[in-house]
ModelCIF file with pLDDT and N, C-alpha, C, O atoms, coordinates in Angstrom:
data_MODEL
#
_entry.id   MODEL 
#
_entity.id                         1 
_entity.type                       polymer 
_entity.pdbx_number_of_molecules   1 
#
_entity_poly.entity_id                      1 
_entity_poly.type                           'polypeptide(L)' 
_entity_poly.nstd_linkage                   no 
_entity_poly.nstd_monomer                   no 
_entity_poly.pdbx_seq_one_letter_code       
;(UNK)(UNK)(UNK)(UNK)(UNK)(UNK)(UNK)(UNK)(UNK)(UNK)(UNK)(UNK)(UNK)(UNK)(UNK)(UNK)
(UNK)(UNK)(UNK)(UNK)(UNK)(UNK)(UNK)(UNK)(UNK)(UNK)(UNK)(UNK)(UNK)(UNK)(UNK)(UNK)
(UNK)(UNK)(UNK)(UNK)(UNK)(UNK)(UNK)(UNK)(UNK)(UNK)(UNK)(UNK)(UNK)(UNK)(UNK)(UNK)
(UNK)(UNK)(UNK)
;
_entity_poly.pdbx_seq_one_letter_code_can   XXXXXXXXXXXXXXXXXXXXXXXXXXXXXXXXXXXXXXXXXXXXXXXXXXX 
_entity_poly.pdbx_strand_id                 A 
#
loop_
_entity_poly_seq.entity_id 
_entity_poly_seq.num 
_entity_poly_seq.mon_id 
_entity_poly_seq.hetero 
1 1  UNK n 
1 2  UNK n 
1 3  UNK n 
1 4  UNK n 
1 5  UNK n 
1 6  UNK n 
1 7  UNK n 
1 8  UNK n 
1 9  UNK n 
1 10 UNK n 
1 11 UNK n 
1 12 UNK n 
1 13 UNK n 
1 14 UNK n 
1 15 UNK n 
1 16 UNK n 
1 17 UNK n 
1 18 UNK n 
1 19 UNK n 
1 20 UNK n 
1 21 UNK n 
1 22 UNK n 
1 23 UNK n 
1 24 UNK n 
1 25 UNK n 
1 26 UNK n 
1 27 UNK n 
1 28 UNK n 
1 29 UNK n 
1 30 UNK n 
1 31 UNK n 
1 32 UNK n 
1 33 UNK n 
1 34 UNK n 
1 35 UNK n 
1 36 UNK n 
1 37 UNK n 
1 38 UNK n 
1 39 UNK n 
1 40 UNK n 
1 41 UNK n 
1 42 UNK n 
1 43 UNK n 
1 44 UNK n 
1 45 UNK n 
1 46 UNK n 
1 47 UNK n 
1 48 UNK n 
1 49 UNK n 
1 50 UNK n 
1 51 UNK n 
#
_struct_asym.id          A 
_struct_asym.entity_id   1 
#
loop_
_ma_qa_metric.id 
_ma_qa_metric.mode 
_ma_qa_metric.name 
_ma_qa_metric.software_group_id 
_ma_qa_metric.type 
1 global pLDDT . pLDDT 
2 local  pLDDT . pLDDT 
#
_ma_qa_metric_global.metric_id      1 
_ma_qa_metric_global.metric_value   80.98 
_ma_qa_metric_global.model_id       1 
_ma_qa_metric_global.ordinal_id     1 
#
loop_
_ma_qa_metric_local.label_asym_id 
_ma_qa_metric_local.label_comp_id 
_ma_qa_metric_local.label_seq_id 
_ma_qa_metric_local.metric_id 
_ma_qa_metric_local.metric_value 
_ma_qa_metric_local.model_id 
_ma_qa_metric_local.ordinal_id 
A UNK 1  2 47.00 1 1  
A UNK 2  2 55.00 1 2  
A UNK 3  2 56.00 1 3  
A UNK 4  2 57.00 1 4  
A UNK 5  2 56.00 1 5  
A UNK 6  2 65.00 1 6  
A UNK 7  2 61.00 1 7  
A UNK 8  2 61.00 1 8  
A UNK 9  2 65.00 1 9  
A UNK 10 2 63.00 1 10 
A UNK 11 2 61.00 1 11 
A UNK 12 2 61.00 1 12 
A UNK 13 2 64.00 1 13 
A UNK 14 2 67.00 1 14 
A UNK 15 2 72.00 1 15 
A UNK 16 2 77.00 1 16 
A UNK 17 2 79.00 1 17 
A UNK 18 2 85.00 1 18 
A UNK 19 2 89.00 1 19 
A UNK 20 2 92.00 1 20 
A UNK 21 2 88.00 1 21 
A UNK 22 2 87.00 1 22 
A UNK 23 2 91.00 1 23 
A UNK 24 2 91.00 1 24 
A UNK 25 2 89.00 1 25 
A UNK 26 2 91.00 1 26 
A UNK 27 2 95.00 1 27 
A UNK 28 2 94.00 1 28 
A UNK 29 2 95.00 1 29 
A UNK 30 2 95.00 1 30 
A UNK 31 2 96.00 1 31 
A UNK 32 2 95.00 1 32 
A UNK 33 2 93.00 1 33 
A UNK 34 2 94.00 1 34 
A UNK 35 2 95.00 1 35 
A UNK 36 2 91.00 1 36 
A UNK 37 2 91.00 1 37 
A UNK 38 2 94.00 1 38 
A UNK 39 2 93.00 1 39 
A UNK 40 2 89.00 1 40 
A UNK 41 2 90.00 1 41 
A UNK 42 2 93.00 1 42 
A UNK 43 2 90.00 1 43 
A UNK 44 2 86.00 1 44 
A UNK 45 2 89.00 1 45 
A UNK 46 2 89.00 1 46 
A UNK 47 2 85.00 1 47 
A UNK 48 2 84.00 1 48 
A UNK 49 2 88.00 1 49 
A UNK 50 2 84.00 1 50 
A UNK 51 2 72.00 1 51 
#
loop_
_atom_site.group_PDB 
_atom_site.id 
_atom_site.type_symbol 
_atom_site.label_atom_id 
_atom_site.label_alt_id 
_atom_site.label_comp_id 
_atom_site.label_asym_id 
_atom_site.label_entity_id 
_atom_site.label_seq_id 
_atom_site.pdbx_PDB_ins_code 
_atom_site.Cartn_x 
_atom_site.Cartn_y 
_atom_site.Cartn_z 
_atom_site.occupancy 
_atom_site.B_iso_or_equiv 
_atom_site.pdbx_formal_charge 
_atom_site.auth_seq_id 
_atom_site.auth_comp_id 
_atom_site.auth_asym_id 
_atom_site.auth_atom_id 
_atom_site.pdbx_PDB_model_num 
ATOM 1   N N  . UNK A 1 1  ? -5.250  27.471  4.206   1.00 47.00 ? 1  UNK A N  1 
ATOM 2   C CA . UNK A 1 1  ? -4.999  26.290  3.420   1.00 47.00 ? 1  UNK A CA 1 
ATOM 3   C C  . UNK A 1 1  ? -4.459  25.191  4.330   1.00 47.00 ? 1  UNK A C  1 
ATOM 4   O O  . UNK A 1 1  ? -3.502  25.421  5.069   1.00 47.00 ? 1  UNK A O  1 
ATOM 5   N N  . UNK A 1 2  ? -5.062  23.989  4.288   1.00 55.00 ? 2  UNK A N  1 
ATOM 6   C CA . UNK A 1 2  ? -4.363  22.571  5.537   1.00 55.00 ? 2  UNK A CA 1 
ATOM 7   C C  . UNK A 1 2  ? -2.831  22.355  4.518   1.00 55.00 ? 2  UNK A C  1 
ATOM 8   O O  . UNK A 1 2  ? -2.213  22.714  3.515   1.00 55.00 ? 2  UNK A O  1 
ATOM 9   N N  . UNK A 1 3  ? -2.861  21.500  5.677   1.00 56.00 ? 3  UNK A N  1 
ATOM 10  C CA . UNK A 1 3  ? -1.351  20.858  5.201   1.00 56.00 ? 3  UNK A CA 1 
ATOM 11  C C  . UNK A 1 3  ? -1.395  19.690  3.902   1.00 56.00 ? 3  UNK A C  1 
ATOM 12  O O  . UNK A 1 3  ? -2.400  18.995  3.748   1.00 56.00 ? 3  UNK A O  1 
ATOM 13  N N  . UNK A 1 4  ? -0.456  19.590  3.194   1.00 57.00 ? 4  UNK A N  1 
ATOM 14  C CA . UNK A 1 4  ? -0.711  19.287  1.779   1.00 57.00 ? 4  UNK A CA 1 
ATOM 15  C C  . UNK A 1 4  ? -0.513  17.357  2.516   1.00 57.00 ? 4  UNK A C  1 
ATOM 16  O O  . UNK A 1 4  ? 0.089   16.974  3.519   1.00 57.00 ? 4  UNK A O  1 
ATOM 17  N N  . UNK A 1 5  ? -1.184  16.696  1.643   1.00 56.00 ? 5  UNK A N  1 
ATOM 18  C CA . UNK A 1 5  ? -0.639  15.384  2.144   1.00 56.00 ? 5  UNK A CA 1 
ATOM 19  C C  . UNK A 1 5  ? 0.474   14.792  1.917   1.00 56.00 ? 5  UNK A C  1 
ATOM 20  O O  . UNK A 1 5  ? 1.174   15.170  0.977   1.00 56.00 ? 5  UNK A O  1 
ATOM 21  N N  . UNK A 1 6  ? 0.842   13.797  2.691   1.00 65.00 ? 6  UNK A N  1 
ATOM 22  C CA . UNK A 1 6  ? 2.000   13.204  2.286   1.00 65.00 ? 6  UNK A CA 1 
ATOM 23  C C  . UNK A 1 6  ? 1.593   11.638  1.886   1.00 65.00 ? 6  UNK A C  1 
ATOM 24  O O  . UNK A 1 6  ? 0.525   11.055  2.068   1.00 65.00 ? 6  UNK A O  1 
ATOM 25  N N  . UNK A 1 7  ? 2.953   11.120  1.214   1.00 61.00 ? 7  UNK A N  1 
ATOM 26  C CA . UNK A 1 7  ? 2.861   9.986   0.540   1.00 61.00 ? 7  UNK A CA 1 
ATOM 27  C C  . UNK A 1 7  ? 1.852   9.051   1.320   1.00 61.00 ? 7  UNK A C  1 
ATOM 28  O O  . UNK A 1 7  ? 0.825   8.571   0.839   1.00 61.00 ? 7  UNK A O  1 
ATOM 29  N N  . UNK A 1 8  ? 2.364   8.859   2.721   1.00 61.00 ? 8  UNK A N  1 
ATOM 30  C CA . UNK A 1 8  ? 1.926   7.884   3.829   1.00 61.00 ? 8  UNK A CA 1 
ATOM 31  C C  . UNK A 1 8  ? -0.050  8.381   3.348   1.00 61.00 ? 8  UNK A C  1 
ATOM 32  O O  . UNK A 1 8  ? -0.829  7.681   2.701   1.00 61.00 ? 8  UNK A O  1 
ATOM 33  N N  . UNK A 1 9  ? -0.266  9.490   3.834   1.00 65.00 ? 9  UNK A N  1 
ATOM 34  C CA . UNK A 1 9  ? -1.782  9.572   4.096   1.00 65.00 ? 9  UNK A CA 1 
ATOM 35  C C  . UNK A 1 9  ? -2.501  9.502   2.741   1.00 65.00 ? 9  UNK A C  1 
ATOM 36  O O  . UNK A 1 9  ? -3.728  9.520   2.649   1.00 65.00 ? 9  UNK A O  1 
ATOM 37  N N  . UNK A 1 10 ? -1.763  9.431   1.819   1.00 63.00 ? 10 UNK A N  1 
ATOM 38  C CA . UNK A 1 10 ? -2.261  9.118   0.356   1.00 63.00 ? 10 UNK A CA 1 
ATOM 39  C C  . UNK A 1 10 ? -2.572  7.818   0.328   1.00 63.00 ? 10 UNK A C  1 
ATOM 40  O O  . UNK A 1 10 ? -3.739  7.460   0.170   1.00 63.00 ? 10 UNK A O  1 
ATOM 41  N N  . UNK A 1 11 ? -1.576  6.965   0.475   1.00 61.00 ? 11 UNK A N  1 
ATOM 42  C CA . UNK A 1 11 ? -1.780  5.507   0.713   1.00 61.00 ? 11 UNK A CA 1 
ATOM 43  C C  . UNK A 1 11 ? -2.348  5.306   1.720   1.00 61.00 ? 11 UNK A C  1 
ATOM 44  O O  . UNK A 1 11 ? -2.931  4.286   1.352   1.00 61.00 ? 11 UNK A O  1 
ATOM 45  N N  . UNK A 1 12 ? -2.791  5.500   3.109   1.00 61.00 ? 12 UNK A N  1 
ATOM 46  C CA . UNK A 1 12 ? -3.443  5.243   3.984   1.00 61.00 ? 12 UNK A CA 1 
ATOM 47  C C  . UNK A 1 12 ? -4.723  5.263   3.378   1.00 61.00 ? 12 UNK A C  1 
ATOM 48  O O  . UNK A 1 12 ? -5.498  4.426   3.842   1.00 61.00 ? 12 UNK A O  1 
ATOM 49  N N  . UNK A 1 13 ? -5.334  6.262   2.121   1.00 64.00 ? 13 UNK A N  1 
ATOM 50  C CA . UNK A 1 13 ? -6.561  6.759   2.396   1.00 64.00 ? 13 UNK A CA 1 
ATOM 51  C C  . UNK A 1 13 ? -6.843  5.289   1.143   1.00 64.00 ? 13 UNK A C  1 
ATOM 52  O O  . UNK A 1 13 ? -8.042  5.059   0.987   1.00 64.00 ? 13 UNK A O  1 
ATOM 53  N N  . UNK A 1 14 ? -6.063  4.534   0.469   1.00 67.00 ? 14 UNK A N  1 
ATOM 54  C CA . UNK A 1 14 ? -6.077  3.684   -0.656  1.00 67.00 ? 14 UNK A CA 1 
ATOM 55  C C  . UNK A 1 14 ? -6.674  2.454   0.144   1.00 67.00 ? 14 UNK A C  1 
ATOM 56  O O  . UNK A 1 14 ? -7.607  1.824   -0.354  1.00 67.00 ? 14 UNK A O  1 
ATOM 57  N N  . UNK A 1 15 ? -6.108  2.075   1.478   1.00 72.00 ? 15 UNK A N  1 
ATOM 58  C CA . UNK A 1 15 ? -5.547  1.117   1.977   1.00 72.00 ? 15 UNK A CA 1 
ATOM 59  C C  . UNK A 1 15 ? -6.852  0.466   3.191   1.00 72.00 ? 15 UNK A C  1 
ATOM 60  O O  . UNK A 1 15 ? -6.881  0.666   4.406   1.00 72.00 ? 15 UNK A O  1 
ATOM 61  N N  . UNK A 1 16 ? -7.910  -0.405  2.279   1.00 77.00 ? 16 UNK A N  1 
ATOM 62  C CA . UNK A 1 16 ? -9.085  -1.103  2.889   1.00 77.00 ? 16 UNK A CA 1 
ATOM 63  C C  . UNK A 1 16 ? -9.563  -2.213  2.303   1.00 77.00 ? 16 UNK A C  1 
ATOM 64  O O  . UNK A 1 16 ? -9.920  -2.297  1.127   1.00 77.00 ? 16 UNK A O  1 
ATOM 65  N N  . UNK A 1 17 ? -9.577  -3.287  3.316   1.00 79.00 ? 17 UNK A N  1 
ATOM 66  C CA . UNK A 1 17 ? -9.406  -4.589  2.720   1.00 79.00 ? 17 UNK A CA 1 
ATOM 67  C C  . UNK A 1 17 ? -11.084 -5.233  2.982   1.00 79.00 ? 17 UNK A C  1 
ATOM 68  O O  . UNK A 1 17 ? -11.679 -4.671  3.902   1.00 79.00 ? 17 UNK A O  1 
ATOM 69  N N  . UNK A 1 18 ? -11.628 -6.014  2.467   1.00 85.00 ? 18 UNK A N  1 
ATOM 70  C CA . UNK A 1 18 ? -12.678 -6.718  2.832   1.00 85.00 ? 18 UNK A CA 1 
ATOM 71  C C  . UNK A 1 18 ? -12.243 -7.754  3.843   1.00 85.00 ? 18 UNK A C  1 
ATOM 72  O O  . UNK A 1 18 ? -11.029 -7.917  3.966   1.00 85.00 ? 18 UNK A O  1 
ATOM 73  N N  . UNK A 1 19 ? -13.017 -8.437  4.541   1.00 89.00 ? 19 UNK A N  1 
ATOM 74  C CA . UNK A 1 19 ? -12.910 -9.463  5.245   1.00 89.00 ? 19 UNK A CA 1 
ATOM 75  C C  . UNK A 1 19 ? -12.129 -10.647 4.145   1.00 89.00 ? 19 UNK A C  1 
ATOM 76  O O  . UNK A 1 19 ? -11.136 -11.309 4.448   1.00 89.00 ? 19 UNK A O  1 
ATOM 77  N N  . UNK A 1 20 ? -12.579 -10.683 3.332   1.00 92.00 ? 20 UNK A N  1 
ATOM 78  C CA . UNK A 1 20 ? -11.895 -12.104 2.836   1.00 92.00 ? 20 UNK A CA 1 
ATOM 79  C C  . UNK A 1 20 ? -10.544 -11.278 2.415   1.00 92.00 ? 20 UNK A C  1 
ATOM 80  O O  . UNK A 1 20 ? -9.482  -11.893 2.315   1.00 92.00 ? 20 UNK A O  1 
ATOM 81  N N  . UNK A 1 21 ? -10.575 -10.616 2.301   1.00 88.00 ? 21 UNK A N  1 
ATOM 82  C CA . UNK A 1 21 ? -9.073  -9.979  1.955   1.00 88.00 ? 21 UNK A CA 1 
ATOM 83  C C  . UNK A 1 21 ? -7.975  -10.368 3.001   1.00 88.00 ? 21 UNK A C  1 
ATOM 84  O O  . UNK A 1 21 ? -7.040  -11.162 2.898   1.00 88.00 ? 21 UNK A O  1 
ATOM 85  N N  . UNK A 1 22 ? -8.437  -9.432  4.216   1.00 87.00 ? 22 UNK A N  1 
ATOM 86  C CA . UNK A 1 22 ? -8.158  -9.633  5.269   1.00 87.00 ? 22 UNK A CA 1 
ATOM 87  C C  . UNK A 1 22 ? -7.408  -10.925 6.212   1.00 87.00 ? 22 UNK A C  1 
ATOM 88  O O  . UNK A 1 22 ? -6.371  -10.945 6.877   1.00 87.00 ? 22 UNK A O  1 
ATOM 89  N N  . UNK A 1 23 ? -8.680  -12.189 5.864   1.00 91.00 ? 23 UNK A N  1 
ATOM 90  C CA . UNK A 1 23 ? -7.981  -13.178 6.087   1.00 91.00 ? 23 UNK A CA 1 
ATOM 91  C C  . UNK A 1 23 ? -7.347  -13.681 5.144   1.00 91.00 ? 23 UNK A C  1 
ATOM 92  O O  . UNK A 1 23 ? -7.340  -14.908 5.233   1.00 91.00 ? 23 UNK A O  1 
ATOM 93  N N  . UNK A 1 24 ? -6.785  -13.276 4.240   1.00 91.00 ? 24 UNK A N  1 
ATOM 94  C CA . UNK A 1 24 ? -5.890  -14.085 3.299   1.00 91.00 ? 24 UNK A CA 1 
ATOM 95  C C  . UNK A 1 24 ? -4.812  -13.712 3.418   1.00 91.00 ? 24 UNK A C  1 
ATOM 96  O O  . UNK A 1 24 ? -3.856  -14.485 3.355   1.00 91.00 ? 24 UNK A O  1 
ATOM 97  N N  . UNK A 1 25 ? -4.638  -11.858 3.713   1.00 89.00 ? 25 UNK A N  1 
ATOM 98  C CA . UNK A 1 25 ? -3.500  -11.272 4.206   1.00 89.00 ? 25 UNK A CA 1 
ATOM 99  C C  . UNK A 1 25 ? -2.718  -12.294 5.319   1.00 89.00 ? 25 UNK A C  1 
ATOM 100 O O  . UNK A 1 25 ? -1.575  -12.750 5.281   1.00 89.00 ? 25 UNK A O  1 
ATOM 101 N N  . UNK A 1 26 ? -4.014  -12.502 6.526   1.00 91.00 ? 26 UNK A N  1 
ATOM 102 C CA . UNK A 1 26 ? -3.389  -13.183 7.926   1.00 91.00 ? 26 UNK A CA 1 
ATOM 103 C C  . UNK A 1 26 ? -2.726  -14.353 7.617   1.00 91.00 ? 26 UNK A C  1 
ATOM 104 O O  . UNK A 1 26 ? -1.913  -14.886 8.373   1.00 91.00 ? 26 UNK A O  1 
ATOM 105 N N  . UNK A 1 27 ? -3.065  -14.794 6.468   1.00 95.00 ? 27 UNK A N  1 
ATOM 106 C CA . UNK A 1 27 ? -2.139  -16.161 6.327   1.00 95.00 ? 27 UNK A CA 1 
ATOM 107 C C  . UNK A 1 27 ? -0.885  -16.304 5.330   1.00 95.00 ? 27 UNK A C  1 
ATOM 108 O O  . UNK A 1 27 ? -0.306  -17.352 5.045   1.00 95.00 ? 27 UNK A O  1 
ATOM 109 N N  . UNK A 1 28 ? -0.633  -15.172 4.924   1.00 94.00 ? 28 UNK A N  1 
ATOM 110 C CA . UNK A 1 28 ? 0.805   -14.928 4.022   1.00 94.00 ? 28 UNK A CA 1 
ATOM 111 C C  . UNK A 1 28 ? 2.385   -15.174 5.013   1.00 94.00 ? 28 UNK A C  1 
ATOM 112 O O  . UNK A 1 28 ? 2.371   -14.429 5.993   1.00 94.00 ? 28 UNK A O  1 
ATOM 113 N N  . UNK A 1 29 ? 3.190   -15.718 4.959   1.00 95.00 ? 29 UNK A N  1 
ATOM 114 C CA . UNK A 1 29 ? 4.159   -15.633 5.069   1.00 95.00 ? 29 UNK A CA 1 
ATOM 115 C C  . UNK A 1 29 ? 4.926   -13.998 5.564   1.00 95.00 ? 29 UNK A C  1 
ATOM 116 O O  . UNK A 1 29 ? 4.579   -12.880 5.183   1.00 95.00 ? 29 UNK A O  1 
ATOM 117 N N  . UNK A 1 30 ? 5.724   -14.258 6.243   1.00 95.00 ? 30 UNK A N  1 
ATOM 118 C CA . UNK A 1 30 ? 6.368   -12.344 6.269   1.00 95.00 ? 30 UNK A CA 1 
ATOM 119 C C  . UNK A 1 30 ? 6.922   -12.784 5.022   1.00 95.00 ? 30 UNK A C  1 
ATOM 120 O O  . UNK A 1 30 ? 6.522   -11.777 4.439   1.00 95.00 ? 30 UNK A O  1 
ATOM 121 N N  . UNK A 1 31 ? 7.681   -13.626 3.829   1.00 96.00 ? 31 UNK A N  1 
ATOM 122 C CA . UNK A 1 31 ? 8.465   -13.223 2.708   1.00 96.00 ? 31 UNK A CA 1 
ATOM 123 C C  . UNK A 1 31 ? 7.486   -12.747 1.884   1.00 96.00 ? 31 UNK A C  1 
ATOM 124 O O  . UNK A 1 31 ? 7.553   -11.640 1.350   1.00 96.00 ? 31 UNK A O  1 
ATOM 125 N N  . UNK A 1 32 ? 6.266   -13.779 1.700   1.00 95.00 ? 32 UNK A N  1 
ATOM 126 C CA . UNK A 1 32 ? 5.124   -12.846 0.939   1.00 95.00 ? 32 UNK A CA 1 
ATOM 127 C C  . UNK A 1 32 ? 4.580   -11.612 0.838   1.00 95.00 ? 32 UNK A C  1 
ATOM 128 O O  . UNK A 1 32 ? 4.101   -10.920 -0.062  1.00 95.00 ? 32 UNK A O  1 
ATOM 129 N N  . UNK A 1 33 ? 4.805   -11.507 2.151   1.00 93.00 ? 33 UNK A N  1 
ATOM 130 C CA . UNK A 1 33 ? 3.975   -10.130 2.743   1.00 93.00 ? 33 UNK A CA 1 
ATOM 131 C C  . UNK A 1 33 ? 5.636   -8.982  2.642   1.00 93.00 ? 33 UNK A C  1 
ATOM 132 O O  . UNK A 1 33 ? 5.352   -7.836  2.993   1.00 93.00 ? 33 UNK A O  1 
ATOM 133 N N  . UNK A 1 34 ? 6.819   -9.105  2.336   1.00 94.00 ? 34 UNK A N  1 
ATOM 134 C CA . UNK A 1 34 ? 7.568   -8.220  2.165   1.00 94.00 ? 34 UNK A CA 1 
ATOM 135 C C  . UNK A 1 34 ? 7.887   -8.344  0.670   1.00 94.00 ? 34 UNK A C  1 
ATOM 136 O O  . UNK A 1 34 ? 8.699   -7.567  0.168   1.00 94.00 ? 34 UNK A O  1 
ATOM 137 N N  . UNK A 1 35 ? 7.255   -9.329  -0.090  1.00 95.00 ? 35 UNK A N  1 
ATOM 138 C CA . UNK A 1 35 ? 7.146   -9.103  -1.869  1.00 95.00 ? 35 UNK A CA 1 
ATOM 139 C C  . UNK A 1 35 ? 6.140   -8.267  -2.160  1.00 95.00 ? 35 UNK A C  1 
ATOM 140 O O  . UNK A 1 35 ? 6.228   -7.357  -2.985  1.00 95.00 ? 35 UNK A O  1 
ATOM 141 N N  . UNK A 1 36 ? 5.093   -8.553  -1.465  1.00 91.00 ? 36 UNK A N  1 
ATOM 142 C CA . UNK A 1 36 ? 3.826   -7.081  -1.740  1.00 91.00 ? 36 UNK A CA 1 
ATOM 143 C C  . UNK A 1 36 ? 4.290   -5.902  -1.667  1.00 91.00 ? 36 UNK A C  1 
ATOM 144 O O  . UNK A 1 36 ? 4.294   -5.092  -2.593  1.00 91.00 ? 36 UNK A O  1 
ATOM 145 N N  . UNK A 1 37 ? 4.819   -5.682  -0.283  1.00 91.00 ? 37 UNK A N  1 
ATOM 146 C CA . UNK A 1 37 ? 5.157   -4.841  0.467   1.00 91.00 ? 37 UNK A CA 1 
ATOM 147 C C  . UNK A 1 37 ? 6.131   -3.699  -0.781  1.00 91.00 ? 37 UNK A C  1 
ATOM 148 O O  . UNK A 1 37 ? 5.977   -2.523  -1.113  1.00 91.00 ? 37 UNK A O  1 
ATOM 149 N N  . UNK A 1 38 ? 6.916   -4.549  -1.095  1.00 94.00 ? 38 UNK A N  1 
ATOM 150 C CA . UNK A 1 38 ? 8.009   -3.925  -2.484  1.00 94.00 ? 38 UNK A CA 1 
ATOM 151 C C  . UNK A 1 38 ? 7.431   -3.694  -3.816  1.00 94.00 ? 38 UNK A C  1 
ATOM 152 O O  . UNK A 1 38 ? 7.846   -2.746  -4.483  1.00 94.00 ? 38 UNK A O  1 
ATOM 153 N N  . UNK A 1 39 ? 6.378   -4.585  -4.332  1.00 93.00 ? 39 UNK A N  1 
ATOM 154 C CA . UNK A 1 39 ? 5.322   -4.442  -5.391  1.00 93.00 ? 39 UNK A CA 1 
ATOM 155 C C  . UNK A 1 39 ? 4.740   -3.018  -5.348  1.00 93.00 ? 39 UNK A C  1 
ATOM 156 O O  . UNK A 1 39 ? 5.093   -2.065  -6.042  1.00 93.00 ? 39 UNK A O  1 
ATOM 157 N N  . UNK A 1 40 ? 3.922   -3.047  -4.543  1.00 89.00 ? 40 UNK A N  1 
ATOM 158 C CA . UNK A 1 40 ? 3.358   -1.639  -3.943  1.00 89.00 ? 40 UNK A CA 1 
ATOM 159 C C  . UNK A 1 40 ? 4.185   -0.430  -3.992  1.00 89.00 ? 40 UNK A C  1 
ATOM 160 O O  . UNK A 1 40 ? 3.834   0.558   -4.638  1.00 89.00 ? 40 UNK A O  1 
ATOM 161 N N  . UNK A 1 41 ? 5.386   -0.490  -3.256  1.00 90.00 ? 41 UNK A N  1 
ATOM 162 C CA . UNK A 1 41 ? 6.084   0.551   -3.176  1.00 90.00 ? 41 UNK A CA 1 
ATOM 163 C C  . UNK A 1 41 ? 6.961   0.879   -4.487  1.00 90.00 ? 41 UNK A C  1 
ATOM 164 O O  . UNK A 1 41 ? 7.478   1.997   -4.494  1.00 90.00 ? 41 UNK A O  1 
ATOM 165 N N  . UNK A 1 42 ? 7.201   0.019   -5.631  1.00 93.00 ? 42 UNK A N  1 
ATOM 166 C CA . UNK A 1 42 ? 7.885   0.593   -6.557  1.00 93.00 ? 42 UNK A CA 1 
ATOM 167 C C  . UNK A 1 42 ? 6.324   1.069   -7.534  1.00 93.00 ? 42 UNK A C  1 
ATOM 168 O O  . UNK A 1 42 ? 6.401   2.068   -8.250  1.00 93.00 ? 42 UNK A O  1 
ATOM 169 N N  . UNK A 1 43 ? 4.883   0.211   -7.466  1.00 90.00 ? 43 UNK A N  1 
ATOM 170 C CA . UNK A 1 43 ? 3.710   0.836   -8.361  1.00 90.00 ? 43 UNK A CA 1 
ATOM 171 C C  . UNK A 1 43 ? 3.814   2.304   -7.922  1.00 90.00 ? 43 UNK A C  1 
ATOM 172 O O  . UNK A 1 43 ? 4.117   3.190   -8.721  1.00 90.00 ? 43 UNK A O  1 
ATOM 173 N N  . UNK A 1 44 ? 3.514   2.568   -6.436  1.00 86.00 ? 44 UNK A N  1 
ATOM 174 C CA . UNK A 1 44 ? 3.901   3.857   -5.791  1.00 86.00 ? 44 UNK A CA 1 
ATOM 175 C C  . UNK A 1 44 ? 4.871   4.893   -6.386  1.00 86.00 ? 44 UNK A C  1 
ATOM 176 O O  . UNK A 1 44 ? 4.389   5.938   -6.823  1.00 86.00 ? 44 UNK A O  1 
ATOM 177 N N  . UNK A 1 45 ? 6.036   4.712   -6.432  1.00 89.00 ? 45 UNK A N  1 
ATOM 178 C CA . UNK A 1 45 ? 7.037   4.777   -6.852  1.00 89.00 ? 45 UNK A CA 1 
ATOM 179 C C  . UNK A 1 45 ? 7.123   5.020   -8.393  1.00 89.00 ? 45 UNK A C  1 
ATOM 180 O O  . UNK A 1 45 ? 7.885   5.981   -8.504  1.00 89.00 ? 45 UNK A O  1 
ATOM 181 N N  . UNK A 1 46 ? 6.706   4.612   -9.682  1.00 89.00 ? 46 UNK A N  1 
ATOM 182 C CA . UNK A 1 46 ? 6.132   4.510   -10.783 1.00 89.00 ? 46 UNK A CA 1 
ATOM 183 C C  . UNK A 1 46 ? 5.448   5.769   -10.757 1.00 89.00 ? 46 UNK A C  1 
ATOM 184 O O  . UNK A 1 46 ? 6.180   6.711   -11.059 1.00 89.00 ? 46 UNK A O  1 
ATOM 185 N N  . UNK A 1 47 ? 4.235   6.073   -10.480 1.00 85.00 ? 47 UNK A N  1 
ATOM 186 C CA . UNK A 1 47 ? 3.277   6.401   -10.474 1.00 85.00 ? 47 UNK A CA 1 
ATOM 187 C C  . UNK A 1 47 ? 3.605   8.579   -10.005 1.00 85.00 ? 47 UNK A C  1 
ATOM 188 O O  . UNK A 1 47 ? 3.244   9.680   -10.422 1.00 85.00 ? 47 UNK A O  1 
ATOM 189 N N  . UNK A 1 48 ? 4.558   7.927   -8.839  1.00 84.00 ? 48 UNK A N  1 
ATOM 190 C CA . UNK A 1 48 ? 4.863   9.252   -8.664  1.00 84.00 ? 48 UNK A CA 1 
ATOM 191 C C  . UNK A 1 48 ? 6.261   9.958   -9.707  1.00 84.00 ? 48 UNK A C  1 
ATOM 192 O O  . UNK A 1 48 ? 6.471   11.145  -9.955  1.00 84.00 ? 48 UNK A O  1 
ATOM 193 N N  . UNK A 1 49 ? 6.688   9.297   -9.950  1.00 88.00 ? 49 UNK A N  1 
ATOM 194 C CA . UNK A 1 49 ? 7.723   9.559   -10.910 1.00 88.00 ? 49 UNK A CA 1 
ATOM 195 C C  . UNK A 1 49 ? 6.997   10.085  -12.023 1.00 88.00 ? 49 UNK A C  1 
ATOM 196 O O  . UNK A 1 49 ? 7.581   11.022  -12.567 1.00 88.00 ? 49 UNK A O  1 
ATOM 197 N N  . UNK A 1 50 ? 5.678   9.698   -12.628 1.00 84.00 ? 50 UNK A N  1 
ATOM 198 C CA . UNK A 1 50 ? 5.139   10.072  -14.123 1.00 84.00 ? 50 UNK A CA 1 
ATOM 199 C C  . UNK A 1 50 ? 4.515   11.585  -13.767 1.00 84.00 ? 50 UNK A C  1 
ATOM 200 O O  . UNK A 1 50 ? 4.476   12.516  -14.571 1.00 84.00 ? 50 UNK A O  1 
ATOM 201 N N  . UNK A 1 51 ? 4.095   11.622  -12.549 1.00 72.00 ? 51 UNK A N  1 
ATOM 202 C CA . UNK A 1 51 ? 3.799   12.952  -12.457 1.00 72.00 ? 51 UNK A CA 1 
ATOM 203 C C  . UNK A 1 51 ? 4.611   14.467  -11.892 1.00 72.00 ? 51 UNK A C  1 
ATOM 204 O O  . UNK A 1 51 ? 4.020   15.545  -11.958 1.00 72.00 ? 51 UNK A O  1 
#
């Protein structure tokens, strides 16, 4: 049996942006980009709690 995944490679396997994605990311602010950053991690967060 492999090794069970962890949170990180769960979200890694979520985590693919299109090009226009991409450049829209490149132009966020770091405050923007650490409001996602917290968005994400409490949906995360949510999500693992219900199960």
């Amino acid at each position: 049996m492999g090794e069970p995944l962890t949170t990180y490679d769960n979200l890694n396997e979520d985590i693919q942006f299109t090009e226009e994605e991409t450049t829209e990311l490149l132009s966020l602010s770091e405050k923007e980009i650490l409001v996602l950053m917290l968005s994400e991690m409490k949906k995360q967060t949510a999500l693992m709690s219900k199960n």
